[in-house]
C-alpha positions as CSV (number, residue, x, y, z in Angstrom):
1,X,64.3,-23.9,-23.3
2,X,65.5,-27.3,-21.4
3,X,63.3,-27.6,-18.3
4,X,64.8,-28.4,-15.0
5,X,63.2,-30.9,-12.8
6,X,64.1,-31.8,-8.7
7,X,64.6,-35.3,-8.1
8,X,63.3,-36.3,-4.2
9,X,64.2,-39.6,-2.7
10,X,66.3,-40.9,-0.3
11,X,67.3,-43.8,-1.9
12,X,70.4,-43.2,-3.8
13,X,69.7,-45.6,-6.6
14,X,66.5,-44.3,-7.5
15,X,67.9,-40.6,-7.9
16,X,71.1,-41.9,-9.6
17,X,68.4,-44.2,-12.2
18,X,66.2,-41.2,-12.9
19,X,68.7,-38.8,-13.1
20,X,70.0,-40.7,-16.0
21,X,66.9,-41.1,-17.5
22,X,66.2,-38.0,-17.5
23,X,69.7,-36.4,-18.6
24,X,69.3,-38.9,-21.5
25,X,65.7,-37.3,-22.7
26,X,67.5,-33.9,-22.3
27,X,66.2,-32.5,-19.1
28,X,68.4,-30.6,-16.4
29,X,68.4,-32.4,-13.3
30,X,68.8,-31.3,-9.4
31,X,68.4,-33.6,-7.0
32,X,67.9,-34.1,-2.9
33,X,68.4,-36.9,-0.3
34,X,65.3,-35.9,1.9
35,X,62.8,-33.4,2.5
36,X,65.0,-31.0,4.1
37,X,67.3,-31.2,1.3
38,X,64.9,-30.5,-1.6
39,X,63.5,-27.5,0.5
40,X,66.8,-25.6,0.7
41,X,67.1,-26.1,-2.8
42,X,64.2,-25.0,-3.6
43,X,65.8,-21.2,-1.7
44,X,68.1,-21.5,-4.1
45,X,66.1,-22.4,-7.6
46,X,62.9,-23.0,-8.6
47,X,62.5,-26.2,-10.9
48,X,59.9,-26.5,-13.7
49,X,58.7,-30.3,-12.3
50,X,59.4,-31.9,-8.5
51,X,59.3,-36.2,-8.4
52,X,58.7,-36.4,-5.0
53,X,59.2,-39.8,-3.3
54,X,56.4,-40.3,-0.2
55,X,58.6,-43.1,1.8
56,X,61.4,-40.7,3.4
57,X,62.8,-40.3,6.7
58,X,63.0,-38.1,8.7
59,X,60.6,-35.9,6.6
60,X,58.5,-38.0,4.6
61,X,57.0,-36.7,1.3
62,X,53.7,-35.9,2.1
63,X,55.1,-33.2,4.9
64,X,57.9,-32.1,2.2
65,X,55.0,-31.4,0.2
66,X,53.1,-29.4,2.6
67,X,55.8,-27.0,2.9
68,X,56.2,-26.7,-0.8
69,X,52.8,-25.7,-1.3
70,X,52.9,-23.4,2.2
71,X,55.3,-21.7,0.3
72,X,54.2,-18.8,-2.2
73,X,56.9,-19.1,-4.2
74,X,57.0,-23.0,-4.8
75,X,53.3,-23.6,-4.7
76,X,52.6,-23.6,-8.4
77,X,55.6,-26.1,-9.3
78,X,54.1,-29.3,-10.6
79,X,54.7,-32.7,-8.3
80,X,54.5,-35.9,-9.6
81,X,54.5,-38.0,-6.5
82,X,56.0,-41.9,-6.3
83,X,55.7,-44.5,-4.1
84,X,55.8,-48.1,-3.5
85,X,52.9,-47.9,-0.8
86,X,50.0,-50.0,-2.4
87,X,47.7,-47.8,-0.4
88,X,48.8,-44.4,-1.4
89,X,45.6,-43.5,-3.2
90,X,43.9,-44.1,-0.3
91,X,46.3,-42.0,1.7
92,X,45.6,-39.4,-0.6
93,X,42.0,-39.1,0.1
94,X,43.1,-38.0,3.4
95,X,45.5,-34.9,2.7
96,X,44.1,-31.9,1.4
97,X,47.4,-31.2,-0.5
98,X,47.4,-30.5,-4.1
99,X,49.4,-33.4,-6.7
100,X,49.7,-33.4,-10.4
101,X,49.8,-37.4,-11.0
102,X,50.9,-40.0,-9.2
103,X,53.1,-42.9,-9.6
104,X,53.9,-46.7,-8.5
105,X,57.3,-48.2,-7.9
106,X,58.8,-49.8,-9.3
107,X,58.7,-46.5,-12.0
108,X,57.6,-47.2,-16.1
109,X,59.9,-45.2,-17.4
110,X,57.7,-44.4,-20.6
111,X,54.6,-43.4,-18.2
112,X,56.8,-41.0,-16.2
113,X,58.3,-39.6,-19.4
114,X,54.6,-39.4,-20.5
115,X,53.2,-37.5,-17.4
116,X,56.6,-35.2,-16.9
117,X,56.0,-33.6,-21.2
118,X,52.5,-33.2,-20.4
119,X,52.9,-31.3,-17.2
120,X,54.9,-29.6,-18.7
121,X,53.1,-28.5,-21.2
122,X,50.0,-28.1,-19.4
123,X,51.6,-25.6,-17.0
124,X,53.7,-23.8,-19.8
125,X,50.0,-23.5,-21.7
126,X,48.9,-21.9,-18.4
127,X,46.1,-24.4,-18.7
128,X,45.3,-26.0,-15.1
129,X,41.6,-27.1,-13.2
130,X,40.4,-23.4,-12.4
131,X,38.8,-24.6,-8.8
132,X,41.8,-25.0,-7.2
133,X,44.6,-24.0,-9.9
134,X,45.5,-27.6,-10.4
135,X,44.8,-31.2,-10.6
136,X,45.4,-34.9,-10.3
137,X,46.3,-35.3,-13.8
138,X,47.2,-38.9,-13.6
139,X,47.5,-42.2,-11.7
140,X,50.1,-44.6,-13.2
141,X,51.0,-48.3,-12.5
142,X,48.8,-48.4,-9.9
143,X,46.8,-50.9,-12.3
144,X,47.8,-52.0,-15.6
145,X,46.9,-49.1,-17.6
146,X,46.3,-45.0,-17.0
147,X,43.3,-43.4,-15.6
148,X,42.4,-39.7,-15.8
149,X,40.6,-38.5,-13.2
């Protein structure tokens, strides 16, 4: 089964860029322009993965995700969050809500193919961090290598 995974970011280039990258590996792609955007499409479908950028206007990505995970029936989707902000781990420390990894712009492509298959397959496996029901699985490009936490 192809998985299906929502694009967010209001840059136009970036969605086009990782569309493409990820149309090439084979995955379906849906994308949104802003917060708003990516929450009426998530009335109409739910996705098997969200890439959620942080730096939008008007809604920026951390209250996009609030509402995601307010949301019974999106709360379980996996986010992989991405931002340029070189103090979004810090940021993080400060919101209560509930990411799967995280990653820097500008985007390795071969780290974010990396963390999208194993979300996947961790949440297809059912396995997950049984505290909470998930996890920070990873932080890429932050530094020059990967950390699990």
């Amino acid at each position: 089964m192809v998985s299906t995974i929502l694009v967010v970011d209001d840059n136009t280039y970036i969605v086009d860029g990782l569309v493409a990258i990820l149309k090439k590996k084979g995955y379906n792609t849906v994308t949104a322009h802003s917060g708003d955007e990516a929450l009426r499409r998530l009335e109409a479908l739910l996705p098997d993965l969200i890439l959620l950028d942080i730096s939008m206007e008007p809604m920026n990505g951390w209250e996009t995700l609030a509402k995601i995970r307010e949301n019974f029936v999106s709360q379980r989707i996996p986010v992989i969050i991405f931002s340029a902000r070189k103090r979004l781990e810090e940021e993080m420390k400060d919101k209560t809500l509930e990411v799967d990894a995280i990653i820097a712009k500008p985007i390795n492509t071969r780290l974010l193919l990396d963390a999208i298959e194993s979300l996947l397959e961790k949440y297809a496996t059912g396995q997950k961090n049984q505290s909470n029901g998930r996890e920070i699985l990873i932080k890429l490009g932050f530094e020059s290598h990967i950390h699990d936490s």
